[in-house]
C-alpha positions, 0 to 999 in steps of 0.5 A, spaced: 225 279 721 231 283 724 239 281 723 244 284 726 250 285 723 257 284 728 263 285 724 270 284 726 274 289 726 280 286 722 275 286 716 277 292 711 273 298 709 275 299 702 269 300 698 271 293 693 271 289 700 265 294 703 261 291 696 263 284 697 261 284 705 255 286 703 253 283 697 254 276 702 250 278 707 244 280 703 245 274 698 245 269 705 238 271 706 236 270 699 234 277 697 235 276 689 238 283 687 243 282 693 249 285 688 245 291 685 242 292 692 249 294 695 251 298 691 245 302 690 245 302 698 254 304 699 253 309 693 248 312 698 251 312 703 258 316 700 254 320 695 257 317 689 253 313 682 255 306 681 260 306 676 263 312 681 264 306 686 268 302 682 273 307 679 274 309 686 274 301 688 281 303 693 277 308 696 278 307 704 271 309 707 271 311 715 268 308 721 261 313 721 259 312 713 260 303 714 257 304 720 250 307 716 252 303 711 251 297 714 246 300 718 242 300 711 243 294 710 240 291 716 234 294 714 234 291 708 235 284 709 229 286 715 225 286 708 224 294 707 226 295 699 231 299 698 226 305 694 224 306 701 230 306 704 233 311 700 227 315 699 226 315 690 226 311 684 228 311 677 222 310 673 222 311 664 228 315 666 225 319 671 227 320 679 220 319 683 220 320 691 217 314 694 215 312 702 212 307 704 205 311 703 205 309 695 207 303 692 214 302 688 214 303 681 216 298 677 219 297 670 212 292 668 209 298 669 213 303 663 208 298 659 203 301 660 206 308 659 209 306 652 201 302 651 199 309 653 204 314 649 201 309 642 194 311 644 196 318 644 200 319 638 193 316 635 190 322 630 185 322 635 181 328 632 180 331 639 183 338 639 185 338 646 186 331 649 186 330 655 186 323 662 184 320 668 189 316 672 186 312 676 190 310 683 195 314 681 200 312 687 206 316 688 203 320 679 208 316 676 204 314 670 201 321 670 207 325 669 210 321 665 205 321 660 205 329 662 212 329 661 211 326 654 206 330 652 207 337 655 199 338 651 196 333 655 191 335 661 191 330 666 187 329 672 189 324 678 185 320 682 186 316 689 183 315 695 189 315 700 191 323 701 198 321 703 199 317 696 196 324 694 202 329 698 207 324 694 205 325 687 204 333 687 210 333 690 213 328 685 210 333 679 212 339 682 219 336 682 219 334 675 215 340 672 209 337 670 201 340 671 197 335 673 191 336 677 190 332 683 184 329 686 181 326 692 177 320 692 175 313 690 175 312 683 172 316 680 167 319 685 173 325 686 170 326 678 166 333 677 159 330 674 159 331 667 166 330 665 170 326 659 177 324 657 180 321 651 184 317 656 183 313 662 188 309 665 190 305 672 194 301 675 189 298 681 190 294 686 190 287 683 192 282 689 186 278 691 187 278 699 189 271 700 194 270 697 197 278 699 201 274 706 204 270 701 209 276 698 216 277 698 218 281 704 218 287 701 212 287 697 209 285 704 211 292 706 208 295 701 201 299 702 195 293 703 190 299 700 194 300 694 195 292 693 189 288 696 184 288 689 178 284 694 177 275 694 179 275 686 184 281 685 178 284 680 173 288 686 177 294 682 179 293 676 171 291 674 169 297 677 173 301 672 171 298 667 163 297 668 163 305 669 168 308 665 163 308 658 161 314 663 168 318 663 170 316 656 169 320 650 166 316 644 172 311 641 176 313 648 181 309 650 181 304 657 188 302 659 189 296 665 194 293 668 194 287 671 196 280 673 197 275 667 193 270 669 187 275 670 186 278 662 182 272 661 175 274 665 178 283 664 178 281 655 171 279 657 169 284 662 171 289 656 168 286 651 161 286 655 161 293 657 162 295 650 170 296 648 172 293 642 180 292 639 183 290 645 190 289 645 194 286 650 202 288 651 207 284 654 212 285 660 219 285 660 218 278 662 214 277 655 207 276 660 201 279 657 201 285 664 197 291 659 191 290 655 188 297 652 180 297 650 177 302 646 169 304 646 165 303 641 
């Protein structure tokens, strides 16, 4: 869907009014974050922070900067998100880059981070303790958990190269060593190797219900989505094989829809994982389960 935006030219170019104008015209094609969506785009635009926004409210904008802004708004109400429109996103305080190669990192995902960094504050009695991240994306949960844990070795892997050159980049950025492979699951893995930690954000979707998302989701890369006809093709194949990559009382970490937990707890506990423990989301739904091999 495509809107063009025609304004007239009586209308003002202070940023309170630009703020205004744009949060109507987001809010008219029923996109939820409409406020906090144009602010973020005009702070890109005119180089300030929000709250820079609103101390500088009577700042008169000139005609090339409007002209971008509503530029990027046209590009929002078309369904592109603004972490792809401006190229990054915050996550557990962190600004990641992020293109249309990788999903975009959502707050649901610092669960499983905070499940993490309570598995890894556990006295393990390993001597060095090391992860796997598994469809790392664009690296968020692998830095973070590095950036956490500065004595962490952390691999990560995923099948899309593109989603690989973003998150090398992401870790470069953000100083954090990270190795990096390529692969399907942990068929990137040299034969033989074992971790305290392995966690993933797969896909989890099922496919037919992918063209039901909201615009912006739909943008989203399909690979990193489509989780097969019942959004598990991935995660079972997680499961099922992570007793070969995890060191006796490891931990398995998951993320996943709600309504899926059921048949993943059975999963786990068929494949010889015990003290599962589920944690909510921000929206107090159970989003992350973390499993330990017996």
């Amino acid at each position: 869907m495509t809107v063009l935006i025609v304004r007239q030219n009586t209308k003002s170019n202070r940023i309170e009014d630009l703020l205004t104008e744009g949060k109507q015209l987001l809010a008219s094609q029923k996109i939820d974050s409409f406020a906090l969506d144009a602010s973020l785009l005009l702070a890109e635009v005119l180089g300030f922070s929000r709250e820079g926004l609103l101390t500088h409210n009577n700042y008169k904008v000139d005609e090339l900067q409007c002209k971008h802004y509503f530029e990027l708004l046209e590009r929002r109400c078309a369904g592109e998100s603004v972490a792809y429109i401006v190229g990054r996103k915050e996550f557990w305080g962190l600004e990641f880059s992020v293109t249309p190669a990788v999903l975009v990192p959502r707050p649901d995902t610092e669960t499983l981070v905070q499940a993490a960094l309570n598995v890894l504050s556990i006295d393990s009695g390993y001597p060095h303790l090391s992860m796997l991240d598994l469809c790392t994306g664009s690296g968020v949960i692998a830095i973070t958990l590095k950036h956490e844990c500065p004595g962490l070795e952390a691999l990560a892997t995923d099948v899309s190269e593109e989603a690989l050159a973003i998150a090398r980049n992401n870790a470069e950025t953000l100083g954090c060593e990270i190795t990096f492979l390529h692969g399907d699951l942990y068929n990137a893995l040299k034969q033989g190797q074992r971790f305290f930690l392995i966690t993933a954000n797969a896909p989890y979707v099922p496919s037919a219900t992918i063209d039901q998302l909201s615009p912006e989701v739909k943008n989203e890369p399909r690979l990193a989505l489509d989780g097969g006809s019942d959004g598990l093709d991935l995660i079972q194949r997680i499961i099922t094989e992570a007793p070969l990559y995890l060191e006796s009382g490891g931990y398995l970490i998951l993320e996943a829809d709600p309504s899926q937990m059921e048949t993943i707890t059975a999963l786990l506990k068929s494949n010889s994982f015990s003290d599962l423990v589920l944690h909510q989301d921000l929206a107090g739904q159970n989003r992350v389960i973390v499993g330990k091999l017996s």
